[in-house]
C-alpha positions as CSV (number, residue, x, y, z in Angstrom):
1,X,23.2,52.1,-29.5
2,X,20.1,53.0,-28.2
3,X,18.8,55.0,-30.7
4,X,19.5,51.8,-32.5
5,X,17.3,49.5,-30.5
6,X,14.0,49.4,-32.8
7,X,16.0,48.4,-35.6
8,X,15.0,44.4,-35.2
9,X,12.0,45.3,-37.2
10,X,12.2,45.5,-40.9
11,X,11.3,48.6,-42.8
12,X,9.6,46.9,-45.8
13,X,8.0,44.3,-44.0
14,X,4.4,45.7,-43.7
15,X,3.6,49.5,-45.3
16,X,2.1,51.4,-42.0
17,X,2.6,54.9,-41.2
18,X,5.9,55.3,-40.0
19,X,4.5,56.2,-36.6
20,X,7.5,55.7,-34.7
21,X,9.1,59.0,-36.5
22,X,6.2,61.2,-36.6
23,X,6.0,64.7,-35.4
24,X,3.1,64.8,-33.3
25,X,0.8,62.3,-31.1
26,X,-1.8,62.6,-33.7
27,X,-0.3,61.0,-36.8
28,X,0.4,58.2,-34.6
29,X,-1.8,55.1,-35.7
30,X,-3.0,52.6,-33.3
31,X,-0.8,49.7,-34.2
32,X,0.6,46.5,-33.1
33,X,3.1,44.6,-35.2
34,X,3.9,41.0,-34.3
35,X,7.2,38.6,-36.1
36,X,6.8,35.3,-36.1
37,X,9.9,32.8,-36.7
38,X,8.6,30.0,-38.6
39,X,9.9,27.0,-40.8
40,X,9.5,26.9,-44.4
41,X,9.9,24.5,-47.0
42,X,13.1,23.5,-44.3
43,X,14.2,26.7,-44.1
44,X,13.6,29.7,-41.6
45,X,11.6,33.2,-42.4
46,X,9.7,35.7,-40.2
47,X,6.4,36.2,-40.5
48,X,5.0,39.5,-39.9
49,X,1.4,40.4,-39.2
50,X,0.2,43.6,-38.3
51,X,-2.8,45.2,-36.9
52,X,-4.1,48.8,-37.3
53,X,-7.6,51.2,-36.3
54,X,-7.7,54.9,-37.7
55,X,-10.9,56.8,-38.3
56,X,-10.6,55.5,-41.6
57,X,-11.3,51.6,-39.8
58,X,-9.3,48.6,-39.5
59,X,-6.3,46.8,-41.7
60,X,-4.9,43.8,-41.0
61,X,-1.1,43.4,-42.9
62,X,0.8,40.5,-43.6
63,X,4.6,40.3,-44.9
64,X,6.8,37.2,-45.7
65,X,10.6,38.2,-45.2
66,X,13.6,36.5,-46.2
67,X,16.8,36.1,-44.3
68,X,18.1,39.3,-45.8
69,X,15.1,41.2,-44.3
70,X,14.3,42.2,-47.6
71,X,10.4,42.1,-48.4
72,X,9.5,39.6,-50.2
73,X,5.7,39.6,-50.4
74,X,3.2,41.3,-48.8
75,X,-0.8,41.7,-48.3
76,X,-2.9,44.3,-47.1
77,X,-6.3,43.4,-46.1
78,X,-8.9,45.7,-44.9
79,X,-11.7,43.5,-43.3
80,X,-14.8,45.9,-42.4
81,X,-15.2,46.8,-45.8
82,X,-18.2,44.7,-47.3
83,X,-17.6,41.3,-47.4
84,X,-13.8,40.8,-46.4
85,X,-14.6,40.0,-43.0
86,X,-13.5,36.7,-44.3
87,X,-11.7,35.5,-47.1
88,X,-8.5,33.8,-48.5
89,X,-4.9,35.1,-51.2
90,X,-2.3,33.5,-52.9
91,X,1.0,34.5,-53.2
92,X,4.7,32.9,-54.4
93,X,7.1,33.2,-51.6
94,X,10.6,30.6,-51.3
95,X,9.9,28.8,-54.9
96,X,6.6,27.6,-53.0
97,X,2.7,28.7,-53.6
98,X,1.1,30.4,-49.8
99,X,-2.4,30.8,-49.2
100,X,-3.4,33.1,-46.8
101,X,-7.0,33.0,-45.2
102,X,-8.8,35.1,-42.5
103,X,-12.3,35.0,-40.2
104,X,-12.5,38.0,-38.8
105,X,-16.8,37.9,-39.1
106,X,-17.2,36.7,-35.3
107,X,-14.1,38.6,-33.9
108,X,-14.3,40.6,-30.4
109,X,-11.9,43.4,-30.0
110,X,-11.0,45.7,-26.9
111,X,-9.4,49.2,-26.9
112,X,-6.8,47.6,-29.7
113,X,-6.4,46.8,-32.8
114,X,-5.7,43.4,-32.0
115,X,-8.7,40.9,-32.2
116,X,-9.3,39.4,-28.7
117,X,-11.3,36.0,-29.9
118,X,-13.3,34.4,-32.6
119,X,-11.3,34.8,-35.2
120,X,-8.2,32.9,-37.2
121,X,-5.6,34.3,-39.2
122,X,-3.2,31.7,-41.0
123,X,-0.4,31.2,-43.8
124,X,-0.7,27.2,-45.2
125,X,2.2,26.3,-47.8
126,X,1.6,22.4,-49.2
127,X,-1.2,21.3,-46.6
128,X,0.7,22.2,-44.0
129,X,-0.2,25.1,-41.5
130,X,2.8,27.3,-41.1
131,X,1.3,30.1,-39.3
132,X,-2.0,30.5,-37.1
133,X,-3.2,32.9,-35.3
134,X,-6.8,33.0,-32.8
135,X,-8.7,30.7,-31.4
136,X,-11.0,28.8,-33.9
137,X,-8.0,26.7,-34.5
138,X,-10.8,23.6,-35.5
139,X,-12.6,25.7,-37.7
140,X,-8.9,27.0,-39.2
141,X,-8.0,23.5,-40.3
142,X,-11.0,22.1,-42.0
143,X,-11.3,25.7,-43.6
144,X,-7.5,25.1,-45.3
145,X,-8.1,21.2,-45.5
146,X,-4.5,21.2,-44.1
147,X,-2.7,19.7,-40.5
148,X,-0.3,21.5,-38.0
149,X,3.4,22.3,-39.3
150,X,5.9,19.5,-37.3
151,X,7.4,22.9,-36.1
152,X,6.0,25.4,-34.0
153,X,6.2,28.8,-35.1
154,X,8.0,31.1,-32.8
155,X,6.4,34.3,-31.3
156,X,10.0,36.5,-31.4
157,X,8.8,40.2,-31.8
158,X,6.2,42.7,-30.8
159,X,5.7,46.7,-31.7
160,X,3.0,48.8,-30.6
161,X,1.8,52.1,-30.0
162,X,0.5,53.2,-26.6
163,X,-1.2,56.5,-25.7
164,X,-1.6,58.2,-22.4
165,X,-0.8,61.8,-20.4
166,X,1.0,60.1,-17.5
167,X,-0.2,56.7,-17.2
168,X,0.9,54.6,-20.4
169,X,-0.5,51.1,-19.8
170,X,-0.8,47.4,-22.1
171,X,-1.0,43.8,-22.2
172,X,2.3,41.9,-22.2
173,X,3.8,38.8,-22.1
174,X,7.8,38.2,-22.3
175,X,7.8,34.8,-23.9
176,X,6.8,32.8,-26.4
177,X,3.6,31.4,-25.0
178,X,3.9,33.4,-21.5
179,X,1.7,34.4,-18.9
180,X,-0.5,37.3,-19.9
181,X,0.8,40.4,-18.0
182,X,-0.4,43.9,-17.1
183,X,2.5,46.4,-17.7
184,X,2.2,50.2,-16.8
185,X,4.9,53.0,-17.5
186,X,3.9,56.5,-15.4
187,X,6.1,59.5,-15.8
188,X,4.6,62.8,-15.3
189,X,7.3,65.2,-16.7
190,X,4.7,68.7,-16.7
191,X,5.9,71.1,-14.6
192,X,7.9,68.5,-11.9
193,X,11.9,69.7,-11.5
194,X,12.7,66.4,-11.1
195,X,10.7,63.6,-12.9
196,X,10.6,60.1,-12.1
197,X,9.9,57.0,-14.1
198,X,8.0,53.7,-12.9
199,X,7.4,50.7,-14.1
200,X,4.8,48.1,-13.2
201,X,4.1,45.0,-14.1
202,X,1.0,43.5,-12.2
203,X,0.7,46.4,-10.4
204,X,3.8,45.8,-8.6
205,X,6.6,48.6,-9.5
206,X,9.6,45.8,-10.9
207,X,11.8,49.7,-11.6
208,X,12.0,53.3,-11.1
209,X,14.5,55.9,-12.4
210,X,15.1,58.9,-10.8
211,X,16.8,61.9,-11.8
212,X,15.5,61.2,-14.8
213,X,17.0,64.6,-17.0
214,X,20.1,63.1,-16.9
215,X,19.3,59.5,-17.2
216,X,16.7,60.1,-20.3
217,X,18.2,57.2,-21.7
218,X,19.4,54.0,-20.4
219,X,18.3,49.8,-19.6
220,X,17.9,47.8,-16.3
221,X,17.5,43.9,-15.8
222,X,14.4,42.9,-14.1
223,X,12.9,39.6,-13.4
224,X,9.9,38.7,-14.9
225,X,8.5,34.8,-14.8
226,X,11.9,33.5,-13.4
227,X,13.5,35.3,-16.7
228,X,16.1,38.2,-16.9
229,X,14.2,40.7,-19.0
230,X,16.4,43.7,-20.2
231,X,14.8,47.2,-20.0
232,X,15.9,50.0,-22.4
233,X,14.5,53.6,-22.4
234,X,14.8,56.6,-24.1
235,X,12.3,59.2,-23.0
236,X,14.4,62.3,-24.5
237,X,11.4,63.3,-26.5
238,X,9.2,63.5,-23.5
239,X,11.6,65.6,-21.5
240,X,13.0,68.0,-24.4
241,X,11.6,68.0,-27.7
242,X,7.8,68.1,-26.5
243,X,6.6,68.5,-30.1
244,X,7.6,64.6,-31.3
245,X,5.7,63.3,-28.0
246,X,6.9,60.0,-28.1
247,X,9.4,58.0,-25.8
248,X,10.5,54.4,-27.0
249,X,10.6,51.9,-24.4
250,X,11.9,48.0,-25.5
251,X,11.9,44.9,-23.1
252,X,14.0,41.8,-24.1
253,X,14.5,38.6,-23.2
254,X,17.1,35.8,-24.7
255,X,16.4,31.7,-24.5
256,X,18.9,29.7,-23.6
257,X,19.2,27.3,-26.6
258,X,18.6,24.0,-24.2
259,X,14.9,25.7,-23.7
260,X,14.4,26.5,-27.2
261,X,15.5,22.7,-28.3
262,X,12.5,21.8,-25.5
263,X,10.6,23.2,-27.3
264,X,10.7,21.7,-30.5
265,X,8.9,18.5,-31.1
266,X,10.9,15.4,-31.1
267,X,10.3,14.5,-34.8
268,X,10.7,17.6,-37.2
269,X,11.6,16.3,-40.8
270,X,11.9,20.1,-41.4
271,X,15.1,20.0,-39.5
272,X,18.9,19.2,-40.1
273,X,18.9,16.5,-37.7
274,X,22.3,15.5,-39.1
275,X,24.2,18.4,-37.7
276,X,25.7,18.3,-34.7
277,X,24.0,19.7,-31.3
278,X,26.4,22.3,-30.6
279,X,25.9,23.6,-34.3
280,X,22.2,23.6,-33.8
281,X,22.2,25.2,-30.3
282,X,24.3,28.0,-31.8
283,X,21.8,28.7,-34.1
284,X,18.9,28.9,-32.2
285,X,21.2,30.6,-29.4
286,X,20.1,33.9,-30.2
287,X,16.4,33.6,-30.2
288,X,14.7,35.7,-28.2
289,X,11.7,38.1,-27.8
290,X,11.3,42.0,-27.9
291,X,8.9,43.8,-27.0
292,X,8.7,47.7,-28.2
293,X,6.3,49.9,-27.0
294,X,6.1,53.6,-28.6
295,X,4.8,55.6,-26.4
296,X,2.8,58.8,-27.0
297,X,2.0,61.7,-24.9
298,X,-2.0,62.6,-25.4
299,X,-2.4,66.7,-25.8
């Protein structure tokens, strides 16, 4: 099962290196991938967007997925080259015309791939704004001449690769419009007969694992924001096959359907509202978000 853990991502959503298979730290691209549940001409899809740095610069990928998790569109946009700091595409997705636009000309970044602020990234189908990203959210809507979809999207899914000797550290939130966390991971496996494993999450160690060599891999529960988060590990590669480099850490956390139904506005047309509650809690009962972090040992 646990090598089985990553899986939640599709393969064909976005075409990155396939970092989390590589041989060695330095094939490993600096990448975050993001899924987005969203609503669609009434029905559901994930939204995938995905950020990347290399010495070759910056992409910025976005895929449309059907329920199958087969691929069903996708675009590739490389913003710091000329003019595409801004700019819009078309694609056919569900029977229905998207238009995808991007301002990336005022965007900050940190260490990541990731834009900080000043930017918007968003998907409009028929006026309305399924999917956006940053924080010129005015600037967004009078750009697309379009108003907010009457159902949020859902922030369900995270990937990203993190780099570090002994100290792997990133920003991290557990929920759908949570708190803003610091999380650190420290294992120093060099030359130690017996390695331990921490993890922190605002500085404050939340787990630790010893005798690691035999529990290489393995999950917890921790509490994180009054929710049960479940930690899995697998940090084989770190411990015995030094020439991958990576260990795979996921942390994830399922809504209870009554909080998922909170947060939906009262009025979606984009809804069944003729089914019953019970059917429509069992489908959202298994929402939930996952966060994967890839993490790779620095030479």
């Amino acid at each position: 099962m646990m090598r089985d853990f990553p899986a939640c991502f599709g393969e064909n959503a976005v075409q990155v290196s396939d970092s989390s298979s590589s041989g060695a730290c330095k094939l490993a691209q600096n990448l975050i991938t993001c899924v987005y549940q969203c609503r669609l001409r009434g029905r559901s899809c994930s939204i995938t967007v995905s950020w990347s740095k290399n010495l070759m610069g910056q992409t910025l990928g976005i895929g449309i997925e059907d329920p199958g998790n087969q691929c069903i569109c996708k675009v590739d946009i490389k913003p710091w080259l000329f003019s595409k700091r801004k700019g819009s595409k078309s694609l056919e997705a569900y029977s229905s015309k998207l238009d995808i636009y991007w301002d990336l000309s005022s965007a900050k970044f940190g260490s990541g791939p990731e834009p900080l602020e000043g930017f918007y990234v968003c998907v409009v189908s028929d006026r309305q704004m399924i999917l956006l990203l940053g924080d010129l959210r005015k600037e967004a809507l009078k750009k697309t001449n379009s108003h907010p979809s009457p159902s949020n999207p859902v922030f369900v899914a995270k990937r990203e690769n993190i780099f570090g000797k002994r100290m792997f550290g990133t920003k991290a939130q557990f929920c759908d419009n949570g708190k803003i966390h610091d999380l650190a991971i420290e294992c120093d496996a060099t030359g130690v007969s017996d390695p331990c494993l921490f993890i922190r999450i605002d500085c404050k160690t939340v787990m630790q694992v010893k005798r690691l060599r035999w529990k290489f891999r393995g999950n917890h529960t921790i509490m994180v924001d009054d929710l049960a988060v479940d930690v899995y590990w697998d940090v084989h590669n770190w411990l015995f096959d030094t020439s991958s480099g990576n260990a795979v850490f996921m942390f994830k956390t399922s809504f209870s359907a009554e909080k998922l139904w909170a947060s939906q506005p009262i009025a979606d047309p984009n809804l069944d509202w003729s089914s019953s509650s019970q059917r429509i809690g069992d489908k959202l009962q298994g929402l939930g978000f996952s966060l994967i972090l890839y993490a790779w040992k620095n030479e």
